[in-house]
C-alpha positions as CSV (number, residue, x, y, z in Angstrom):
1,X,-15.1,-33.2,-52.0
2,X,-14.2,-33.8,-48.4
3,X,-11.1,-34.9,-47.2
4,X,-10.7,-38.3,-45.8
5,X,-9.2,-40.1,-42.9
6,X,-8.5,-43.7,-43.2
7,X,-8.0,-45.7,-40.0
8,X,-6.9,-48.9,-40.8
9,X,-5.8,-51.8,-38.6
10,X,-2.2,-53.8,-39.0
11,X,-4.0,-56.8,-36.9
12,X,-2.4,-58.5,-33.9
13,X,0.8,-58.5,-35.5
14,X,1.4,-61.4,-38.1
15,X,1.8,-60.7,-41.2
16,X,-0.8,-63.5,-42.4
17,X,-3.6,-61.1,-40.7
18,X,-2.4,-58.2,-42.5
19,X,-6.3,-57.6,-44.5
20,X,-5.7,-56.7,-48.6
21,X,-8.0,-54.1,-47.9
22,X,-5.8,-52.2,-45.4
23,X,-2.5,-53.2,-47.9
24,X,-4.5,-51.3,-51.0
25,X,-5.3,-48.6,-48.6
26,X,-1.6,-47.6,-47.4
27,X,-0.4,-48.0,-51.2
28,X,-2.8,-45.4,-52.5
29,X,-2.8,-43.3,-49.7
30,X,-0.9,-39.9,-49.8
31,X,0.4,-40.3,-46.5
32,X,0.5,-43.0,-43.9
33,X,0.8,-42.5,-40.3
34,X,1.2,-45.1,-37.7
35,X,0.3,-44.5,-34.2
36,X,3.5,-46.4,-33.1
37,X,6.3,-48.1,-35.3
38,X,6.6,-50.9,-32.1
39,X,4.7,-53.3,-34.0
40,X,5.6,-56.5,-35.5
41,X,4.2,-55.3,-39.2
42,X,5.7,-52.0,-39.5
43,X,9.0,-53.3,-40.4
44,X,7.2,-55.5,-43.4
45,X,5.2,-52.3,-44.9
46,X,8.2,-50.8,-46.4
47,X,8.5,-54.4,-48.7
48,X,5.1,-54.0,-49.8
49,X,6.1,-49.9,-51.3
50,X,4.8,-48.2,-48.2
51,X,6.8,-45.4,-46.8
52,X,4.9,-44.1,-43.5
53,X,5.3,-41.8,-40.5
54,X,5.1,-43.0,-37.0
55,X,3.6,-41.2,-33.8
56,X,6.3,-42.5,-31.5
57,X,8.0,-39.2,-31.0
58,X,4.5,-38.3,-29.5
59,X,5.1,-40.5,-26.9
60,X,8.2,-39.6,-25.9
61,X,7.4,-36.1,-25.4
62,X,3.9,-37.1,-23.2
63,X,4.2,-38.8,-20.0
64,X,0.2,-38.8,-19.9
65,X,-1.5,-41.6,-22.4
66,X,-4.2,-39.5,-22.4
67,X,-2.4,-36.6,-24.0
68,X,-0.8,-38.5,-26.5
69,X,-3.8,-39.6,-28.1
70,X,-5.3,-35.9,-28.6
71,X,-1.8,-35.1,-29.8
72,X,-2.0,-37.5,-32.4
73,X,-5.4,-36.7,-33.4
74,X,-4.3,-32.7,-33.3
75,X,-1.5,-33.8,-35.9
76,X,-3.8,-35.6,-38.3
77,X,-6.4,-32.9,-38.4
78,X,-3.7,-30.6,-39.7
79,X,-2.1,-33.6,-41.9
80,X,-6.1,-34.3,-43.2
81,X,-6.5,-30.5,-44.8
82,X,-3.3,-31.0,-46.3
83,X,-3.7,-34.2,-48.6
84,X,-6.8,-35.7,-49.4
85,X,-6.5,-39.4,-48.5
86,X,-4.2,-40.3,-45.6
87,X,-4.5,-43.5,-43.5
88,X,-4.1,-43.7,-40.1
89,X,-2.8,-47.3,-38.8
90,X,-3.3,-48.9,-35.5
91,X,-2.5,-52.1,-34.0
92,X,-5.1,-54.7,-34.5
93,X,-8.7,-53.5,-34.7
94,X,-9.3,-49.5,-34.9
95,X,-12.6,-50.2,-32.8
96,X,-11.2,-52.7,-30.1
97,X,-9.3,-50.9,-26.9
98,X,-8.0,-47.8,-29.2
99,X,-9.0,-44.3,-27.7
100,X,-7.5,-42.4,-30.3
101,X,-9.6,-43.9,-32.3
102,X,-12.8,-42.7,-30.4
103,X,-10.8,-39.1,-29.9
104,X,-10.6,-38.7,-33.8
105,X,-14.2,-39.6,-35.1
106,X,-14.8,-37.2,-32.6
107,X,-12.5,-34.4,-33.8
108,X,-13.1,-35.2,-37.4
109,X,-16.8,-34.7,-37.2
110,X,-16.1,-30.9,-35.5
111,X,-13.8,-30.3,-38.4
112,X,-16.1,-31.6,-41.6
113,X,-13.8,-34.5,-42.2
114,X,-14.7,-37.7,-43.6
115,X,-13.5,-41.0,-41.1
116,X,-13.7,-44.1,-43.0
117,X,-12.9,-47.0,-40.8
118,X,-11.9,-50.7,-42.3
119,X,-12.1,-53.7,-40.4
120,X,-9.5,-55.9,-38.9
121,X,-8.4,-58.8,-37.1
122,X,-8.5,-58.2,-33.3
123,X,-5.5,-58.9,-31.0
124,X,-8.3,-60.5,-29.6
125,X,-9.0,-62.5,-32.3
126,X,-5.6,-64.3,-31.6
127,X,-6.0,-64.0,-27.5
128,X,-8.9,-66.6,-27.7
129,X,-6.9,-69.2,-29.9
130,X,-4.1,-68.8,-27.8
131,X,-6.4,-69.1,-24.4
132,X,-8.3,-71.9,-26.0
133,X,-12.0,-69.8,-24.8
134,X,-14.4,-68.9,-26.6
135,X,-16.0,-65.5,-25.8
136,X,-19.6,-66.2,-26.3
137,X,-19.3,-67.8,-22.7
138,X,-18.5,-63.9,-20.9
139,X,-15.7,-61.9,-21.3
140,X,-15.0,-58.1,-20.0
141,X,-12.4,-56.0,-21.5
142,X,-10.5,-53.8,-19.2
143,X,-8.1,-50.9,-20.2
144,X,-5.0,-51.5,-17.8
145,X,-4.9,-47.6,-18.0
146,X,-8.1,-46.7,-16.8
147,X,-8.9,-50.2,-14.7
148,X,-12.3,-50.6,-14.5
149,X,-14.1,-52.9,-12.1
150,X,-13.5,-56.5,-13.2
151,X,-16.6,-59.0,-13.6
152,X,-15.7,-62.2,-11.5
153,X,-18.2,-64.7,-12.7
154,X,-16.8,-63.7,-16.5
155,X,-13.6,-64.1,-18.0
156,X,-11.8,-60.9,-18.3
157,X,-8.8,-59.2,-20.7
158,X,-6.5,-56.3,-19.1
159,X,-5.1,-54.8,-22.4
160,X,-2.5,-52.4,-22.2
161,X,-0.1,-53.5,-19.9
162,X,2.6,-52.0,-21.5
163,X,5.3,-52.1,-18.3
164,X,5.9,-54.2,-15.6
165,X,5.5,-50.7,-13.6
166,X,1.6,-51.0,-15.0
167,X,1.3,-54.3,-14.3
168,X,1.8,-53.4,-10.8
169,X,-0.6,-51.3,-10.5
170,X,-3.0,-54.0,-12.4
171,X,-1.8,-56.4,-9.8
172,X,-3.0,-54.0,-6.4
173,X,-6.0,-53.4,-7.8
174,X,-6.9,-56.9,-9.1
175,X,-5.9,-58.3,-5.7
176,X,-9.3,-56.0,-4.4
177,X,-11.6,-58.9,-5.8
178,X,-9.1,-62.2,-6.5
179,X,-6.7,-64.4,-4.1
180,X,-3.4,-63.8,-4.3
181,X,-2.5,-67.2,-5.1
182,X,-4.9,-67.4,-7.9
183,X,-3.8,-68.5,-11.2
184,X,-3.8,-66.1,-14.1
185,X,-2.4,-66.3,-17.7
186,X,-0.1,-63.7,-19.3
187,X,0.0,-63.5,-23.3
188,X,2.6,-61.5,-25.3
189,X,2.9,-61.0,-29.0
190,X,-0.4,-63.1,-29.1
191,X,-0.7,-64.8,-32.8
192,X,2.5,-64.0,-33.7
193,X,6.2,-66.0,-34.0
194,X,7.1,-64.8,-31.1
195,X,3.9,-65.7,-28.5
196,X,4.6,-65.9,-25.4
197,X,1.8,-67.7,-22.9
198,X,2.5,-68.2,-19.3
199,X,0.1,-69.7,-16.2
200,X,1.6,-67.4,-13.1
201,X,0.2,-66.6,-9.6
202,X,-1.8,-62.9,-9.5
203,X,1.2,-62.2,-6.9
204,X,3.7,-62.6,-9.9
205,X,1.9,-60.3,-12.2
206,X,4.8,-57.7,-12.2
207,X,7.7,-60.0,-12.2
208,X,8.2,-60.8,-15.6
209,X,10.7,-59.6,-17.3
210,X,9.6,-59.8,-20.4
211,X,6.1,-57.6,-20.2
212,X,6.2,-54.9,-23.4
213,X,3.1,-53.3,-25.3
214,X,2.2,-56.5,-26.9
215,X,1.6,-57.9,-23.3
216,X,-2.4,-59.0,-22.3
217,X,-3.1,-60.6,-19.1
218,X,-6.5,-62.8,-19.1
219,X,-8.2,-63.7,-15.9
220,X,-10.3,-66.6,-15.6
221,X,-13.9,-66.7,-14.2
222,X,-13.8,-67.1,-10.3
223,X,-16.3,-69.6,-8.4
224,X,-18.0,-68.2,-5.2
225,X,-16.6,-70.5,-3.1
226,X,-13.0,-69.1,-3.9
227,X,-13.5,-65.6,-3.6
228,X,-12.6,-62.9,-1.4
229,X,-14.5,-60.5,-2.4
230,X,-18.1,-60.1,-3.3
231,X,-20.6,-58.1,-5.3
232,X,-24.1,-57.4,-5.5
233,X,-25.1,-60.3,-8.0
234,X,-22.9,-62.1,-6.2
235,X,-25.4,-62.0,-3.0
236,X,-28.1,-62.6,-5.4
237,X,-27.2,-65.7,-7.0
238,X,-26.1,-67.0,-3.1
239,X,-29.6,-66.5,-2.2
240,X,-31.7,-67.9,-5.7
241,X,-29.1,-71.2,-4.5
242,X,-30.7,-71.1,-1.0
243,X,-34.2,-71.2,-2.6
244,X,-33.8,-73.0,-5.3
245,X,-33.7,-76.8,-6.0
246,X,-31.8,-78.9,-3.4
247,X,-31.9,-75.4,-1.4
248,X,-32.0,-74.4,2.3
249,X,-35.0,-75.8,4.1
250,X,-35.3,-73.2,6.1
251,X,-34.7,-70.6,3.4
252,X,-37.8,-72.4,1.0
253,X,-40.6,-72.2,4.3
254,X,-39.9,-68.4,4.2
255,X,-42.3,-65.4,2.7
256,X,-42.8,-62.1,3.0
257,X,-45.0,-62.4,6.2
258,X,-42.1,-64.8,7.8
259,X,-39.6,-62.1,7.4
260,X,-40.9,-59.3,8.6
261,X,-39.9,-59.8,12.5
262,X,-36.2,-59.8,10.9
263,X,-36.1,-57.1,8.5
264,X,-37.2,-55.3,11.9
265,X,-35.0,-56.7,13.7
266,X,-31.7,-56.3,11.5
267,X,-32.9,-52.6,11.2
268,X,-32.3,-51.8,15.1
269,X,-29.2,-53.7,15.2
270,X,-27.9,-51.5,12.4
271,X,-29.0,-48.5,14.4
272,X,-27.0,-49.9,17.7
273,X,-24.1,-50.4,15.6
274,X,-23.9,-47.2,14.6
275,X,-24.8,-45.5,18.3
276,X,-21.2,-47.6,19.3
277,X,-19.5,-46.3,16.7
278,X,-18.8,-49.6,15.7
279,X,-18.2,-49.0,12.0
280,X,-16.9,-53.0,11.4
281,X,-19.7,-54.3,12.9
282,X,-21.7,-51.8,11.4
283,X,-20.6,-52.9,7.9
284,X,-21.8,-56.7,9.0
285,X,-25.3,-55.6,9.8
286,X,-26.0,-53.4,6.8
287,X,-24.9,-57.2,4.9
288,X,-27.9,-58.8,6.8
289,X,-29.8,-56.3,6.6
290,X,-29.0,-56.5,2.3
291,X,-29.6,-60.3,3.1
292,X,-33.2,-59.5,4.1
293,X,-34.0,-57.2,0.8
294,X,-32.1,-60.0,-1.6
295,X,-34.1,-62.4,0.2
296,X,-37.4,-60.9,-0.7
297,X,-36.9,-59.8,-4.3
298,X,-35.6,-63.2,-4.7
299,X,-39.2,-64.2,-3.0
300,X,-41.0,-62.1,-5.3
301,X,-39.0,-63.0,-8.2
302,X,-40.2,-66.5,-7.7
303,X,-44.0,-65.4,-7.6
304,X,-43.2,-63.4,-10.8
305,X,-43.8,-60.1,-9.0
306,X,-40.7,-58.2,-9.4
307,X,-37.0,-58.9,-9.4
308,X,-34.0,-57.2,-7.2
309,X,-33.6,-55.1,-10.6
310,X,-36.6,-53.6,-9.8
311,X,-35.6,-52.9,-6.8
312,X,-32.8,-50.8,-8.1
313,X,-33.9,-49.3,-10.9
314,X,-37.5,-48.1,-8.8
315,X,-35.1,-46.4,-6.1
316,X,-32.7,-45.1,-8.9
317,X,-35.2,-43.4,-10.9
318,X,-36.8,-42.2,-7.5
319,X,-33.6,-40.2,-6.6
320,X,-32.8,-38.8,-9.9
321,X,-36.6,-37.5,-10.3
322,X,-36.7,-36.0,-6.4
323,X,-33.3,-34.4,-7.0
324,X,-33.6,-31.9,-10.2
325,X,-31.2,-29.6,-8.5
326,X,-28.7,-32.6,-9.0
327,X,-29.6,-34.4,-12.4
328,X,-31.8,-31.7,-13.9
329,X,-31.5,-27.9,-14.0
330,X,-33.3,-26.7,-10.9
331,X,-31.3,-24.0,-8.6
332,X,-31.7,-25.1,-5.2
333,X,-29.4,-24.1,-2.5
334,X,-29.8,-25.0,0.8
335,X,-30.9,-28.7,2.9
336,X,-34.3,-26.7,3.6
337,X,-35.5,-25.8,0.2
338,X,-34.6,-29.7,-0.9
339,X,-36.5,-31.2,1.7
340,X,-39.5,-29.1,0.3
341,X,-39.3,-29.9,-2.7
342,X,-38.8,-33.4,-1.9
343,X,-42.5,-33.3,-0.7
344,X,-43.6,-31.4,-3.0
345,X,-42.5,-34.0,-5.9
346,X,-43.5,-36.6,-3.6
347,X,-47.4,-35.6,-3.3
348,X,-47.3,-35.5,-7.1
349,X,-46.2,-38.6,-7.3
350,X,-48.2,-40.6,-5.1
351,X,-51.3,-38.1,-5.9
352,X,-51.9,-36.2,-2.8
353,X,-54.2,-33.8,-3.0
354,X,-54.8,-32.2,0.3
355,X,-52.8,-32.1,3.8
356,X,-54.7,-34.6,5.6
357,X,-53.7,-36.7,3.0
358,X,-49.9,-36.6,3.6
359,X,-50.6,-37.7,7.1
360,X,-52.4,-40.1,6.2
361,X,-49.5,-41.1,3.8
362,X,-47.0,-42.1,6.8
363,X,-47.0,-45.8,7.5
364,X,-49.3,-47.2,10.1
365,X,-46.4,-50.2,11.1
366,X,-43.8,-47.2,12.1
367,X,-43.6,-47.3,15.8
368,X,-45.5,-44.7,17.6
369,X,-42.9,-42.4,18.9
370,X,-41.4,-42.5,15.4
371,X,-44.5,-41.8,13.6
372,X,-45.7,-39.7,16.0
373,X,-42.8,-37.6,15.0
374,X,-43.1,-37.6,11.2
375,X,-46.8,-36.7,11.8
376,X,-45.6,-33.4,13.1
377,X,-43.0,-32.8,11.3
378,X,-45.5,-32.9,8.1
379,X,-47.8,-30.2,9.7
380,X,-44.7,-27.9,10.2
381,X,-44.4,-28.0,7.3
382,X,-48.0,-25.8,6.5
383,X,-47.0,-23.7,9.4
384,X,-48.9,-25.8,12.3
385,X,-46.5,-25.4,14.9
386,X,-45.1,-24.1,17.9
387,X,-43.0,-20.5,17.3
388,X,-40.4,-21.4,20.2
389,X,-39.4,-24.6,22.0
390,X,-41.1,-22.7,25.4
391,X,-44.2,-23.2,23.8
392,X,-43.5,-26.8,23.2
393,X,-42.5,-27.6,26.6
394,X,-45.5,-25.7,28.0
395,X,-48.0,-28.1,26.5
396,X,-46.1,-31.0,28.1
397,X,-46.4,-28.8,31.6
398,X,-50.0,-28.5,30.4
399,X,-50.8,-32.6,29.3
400,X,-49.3,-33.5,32.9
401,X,-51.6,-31.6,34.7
402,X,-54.8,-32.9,32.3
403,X,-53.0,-36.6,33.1
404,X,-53.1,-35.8,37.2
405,X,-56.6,-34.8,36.8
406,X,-57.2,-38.3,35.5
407,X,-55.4,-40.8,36.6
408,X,-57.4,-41.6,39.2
409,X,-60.8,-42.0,37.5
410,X,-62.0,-45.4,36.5
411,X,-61.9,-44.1,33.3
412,X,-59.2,-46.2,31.4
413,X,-59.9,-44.9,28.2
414,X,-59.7,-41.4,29.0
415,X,-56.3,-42.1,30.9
416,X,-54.9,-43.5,27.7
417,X,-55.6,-40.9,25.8
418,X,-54.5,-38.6,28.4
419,X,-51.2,-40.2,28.6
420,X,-50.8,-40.5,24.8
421,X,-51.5,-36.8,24.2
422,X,-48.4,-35.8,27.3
423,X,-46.4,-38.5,24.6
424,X,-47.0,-36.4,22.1
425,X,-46.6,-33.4,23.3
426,X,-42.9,-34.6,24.6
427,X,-41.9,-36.0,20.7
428,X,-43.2,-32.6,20.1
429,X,-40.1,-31.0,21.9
430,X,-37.9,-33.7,20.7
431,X,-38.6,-32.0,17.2
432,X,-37.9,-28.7,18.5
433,X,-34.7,-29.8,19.9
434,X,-33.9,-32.0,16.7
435,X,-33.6,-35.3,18.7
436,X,-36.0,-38.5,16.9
437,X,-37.4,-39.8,20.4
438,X,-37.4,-43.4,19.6
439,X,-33.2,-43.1,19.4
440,X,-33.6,-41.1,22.3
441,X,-35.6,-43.9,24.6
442,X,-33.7,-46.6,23.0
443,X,-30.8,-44.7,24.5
444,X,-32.5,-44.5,27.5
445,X,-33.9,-48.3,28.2
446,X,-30.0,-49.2,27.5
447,X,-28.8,-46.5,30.3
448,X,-31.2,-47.7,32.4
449,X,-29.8,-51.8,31.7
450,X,-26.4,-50.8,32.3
451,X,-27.5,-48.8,36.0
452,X,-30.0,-51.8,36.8
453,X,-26.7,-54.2,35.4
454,X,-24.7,-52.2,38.7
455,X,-27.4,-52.5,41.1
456,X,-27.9,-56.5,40.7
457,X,-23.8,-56.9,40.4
458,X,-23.2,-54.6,43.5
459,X,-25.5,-56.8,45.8
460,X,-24.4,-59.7,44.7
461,X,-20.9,-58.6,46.1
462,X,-22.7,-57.9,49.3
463,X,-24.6,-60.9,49.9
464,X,-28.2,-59.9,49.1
465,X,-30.6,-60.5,46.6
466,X,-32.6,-57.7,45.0
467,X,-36.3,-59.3,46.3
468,X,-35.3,-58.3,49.8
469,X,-33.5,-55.0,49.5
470,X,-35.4,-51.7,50.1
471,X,-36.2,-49.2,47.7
472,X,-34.2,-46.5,49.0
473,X,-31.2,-49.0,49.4
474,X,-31.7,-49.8,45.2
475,X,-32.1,-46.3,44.8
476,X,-29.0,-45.6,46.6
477,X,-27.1,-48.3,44.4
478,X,-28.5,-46.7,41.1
479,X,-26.9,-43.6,42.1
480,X,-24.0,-44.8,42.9
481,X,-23.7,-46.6,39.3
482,X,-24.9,-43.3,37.8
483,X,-21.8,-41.9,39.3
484,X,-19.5,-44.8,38.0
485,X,-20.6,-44.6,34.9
486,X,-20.6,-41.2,33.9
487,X,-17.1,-41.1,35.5
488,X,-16.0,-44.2,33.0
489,X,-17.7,-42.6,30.2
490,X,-15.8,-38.4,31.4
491,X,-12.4,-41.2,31.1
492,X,-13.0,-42.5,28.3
493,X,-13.3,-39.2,26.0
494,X,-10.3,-37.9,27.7
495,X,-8.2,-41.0,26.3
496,X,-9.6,-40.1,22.8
């Protein structure tokens, strides 16, 4: 017969909520242990015949919660091969916020010992009389020793808060998501004589007094427009709002079609963003760029297509299939050797069969430099390239000449496709040189803004409009802001 561990719980701490089932346990037990003897019941057990043994000396000798748990469990392991039925007590439920609960089923199972676990009222049972809520509306529980995210639109229960030196710590991070100022309601001894439930500010979360390790705090459900801080759903439920009844006009006209110019258009202002370094305005254009992908699952969602969850999850199960050197037990080592296997998971995935077929795979809507460069990068990839960047920047020497030859003609077609194949050959040793040539002429076309910017300035300051200068007095000008502004720019990194 194997041993067994009985984990029992005493309830939230009045004696009315003390089970019979957890009273007949202790009294034929051969030995009780409680976890802690800081409990409102553990001073009754002795008038009910039960002598026990508490874990507190654990906790004086840990300074690490953690530790203290696999401490206790270590103890009742050794305790469990010794006598045949001993019961382990906790405070309130054994399966609500108690990790060395979770630690010993655990152990138990490794060492062939029976866990038998008994029900028991909750602390939480008595935390929703005393709040007056009923759970079935939302509610997250938090351990104030791990402090996990909380869930704003729900109400949520920070157990543990054993110090006001925790509660600190509960406060700083809970001041991430909620105003300072907003209201919250601490709870001590909950269900017991000796309750305690106080309305306070977030800000005066560690300035009572009177917080022990009976202490809960319980924060309400906060409404978008009081919030600080967002989160995904957050963004999701702003924009099924804007669409839905009594919604944005302007918002219920749109569709996918509508949208595209400013998905486009939100993507380059990312990329200036980050080209000027400009990381908080950079964190403002990745949100409207969000916006636009809320705004068409939410589009979608409508048309019973798919959901922003299917966003997601598509693009999650995407990255954990393409990287098996990451979630699976593939050896890869180096950027390279992902990057082909990428592809190579990729073809199998979409079903290409042949080479032609990958080009053929690269979106028609990229702009031409940019897909122009992809195309190549694809046939690199089957060793169609260039050995050396000379080679590269001889087939641009050579598409010039083929260009002069033509550029003359009255052949417009021919001169298109004369000029399109020297385009090509120039993204061709942007590749080589690992620069993308649509950040490169973007680059460019706002060089040449800023140089044109000095020109029209400068005469201004000297009387003349740019119809009637002279080419080789505008050309002087652009020099002369060339040299200005590379002399700002050589200032500027020295200040850095």
């Amino acid at each position: 017969m194997k041993n067994i561990i009985t984990v029992i719980g005493l309830g939230p701490g009045n004696e009315n909520t003390l089970t019979l089932g957890a009273l007949e346990a202790m009294k034929n037990a051969d030995k009780v242990f409680l976890r802690t003897e800081r409990h409102p019941i553990a001073k009754k057990l002795p008038d009910y015949g039960i002598n026990y043994i508490s874990f507190d000396w654990v906790y004086d000798r840990n300074q690490r919660f953690e530790q203290v748990y696999e401490d206790i469990v270590k103890h009742l392991m050794k305790e469990a091969l010794k006598y045949s039925r001993i019961v382990y007590a906790v405070p309130g439920n054994p399966m609500v916020a108690e990790s060395s609960v979770e630690i010993l089923v655990k152990k138990a199972e490794q060492n062939n010992i029976d866990v038998k676990i008994m029900p028991a009222v909750s602390f939480l049972d008595s935390v929703f009389v005393s709040l007056n809520i009923n759970p079935i509306n939302g509610i997250k529980l938090i351990d104030a020793l791990q402090m996990d995210m909380p869930d704003t639109k729900c109400g949520n229960i920070v157990t543990q808060i054993y110090s006001p030196l925790v509660a600190s710590q509960v406060k700083i991070n809970l001041m991430e998501f909620y105003p300072d100022e907003f209201e919250v309601v601490l709870i001590k001894a909950a269900g017991t004589p000796d309750e305690i439930v106080k309305k306070i500010p977030l800000y005066e979360l560690d300035r009572q007094p009177w917080i022990d390790h009976l202490t809960t705090l319980y924060i309400p459900p906060l409404s978008l427009k009081n919030k600080d801080r967002f989160e995904m759903k957050d963004l999701v439920e702003i924009m099924a709002v804007l669409r839905g009844e009594n919604g944005c006009p302007w918002d219920l006209e749109q569709d996918h079609t509508s949208l595209k110019q400013f998905l486009l258009e939100e993507t380059y202002e990312v990329l200036e963003k980050i080209d000027e370094k400009d990381w908080k305005g950079l964190a403002e254009e990745l949100g409207d760029l969000l916006l636009q992908i809320v705004f068409h699952a939410q589009i979608a969602k409508e048309n019973e297509e798919f959901d922003i969850y299917d966003v997601i999850t598509s693009v999650s199960k995407k990255m954990i299939r393409r990287h098996p050197h990451i979630f699976g037990g593939k050896n890869i080592k180096t950027s390279e050797l992902v990057l082909k296997n990428w592809e190579e998971i990729k073809k199998r995935e979409k079903d290409i069969n042949t080479y032609t077929d990958t080009l053929k795979d690269i979106p028609k809507t990229l702009p031409a430099l940019m897909r122009a460069f992809k195309i190549q990068q694809k046939a690199a990839l089957v060793g169609f390239d260039w050995d050396r960047v000379e080679d590269a920047f001889e087939k641009v020497f050579e598409e010039i000449e083929e260009l002069k030859q033509v550029y003359n003609s009255a052949n417009r077609d021919k001169i298109k496709e004369e000029l399109g194949d020297t385009l090509f050959a120039v993204v061709n040793v942007a590749r080589f040189l690992g620069v993308n040539p649509e950040l490169a002429l973007d680059l460019t076309n706002r060089k040449f803004i800023k140089r044109f910017s000095y020109i029209e300035e400068t005469a201004k300051k000297l009387n003349k409009d740019l119809k009637d200068m002279t080419l080789n007095e505008m050309d002087k000008l652009w020099n002369e802001g060339k040299h200005m502004l590379n002399v700002k720019k050589n200032n500027k990194k020295c200040y850095k």
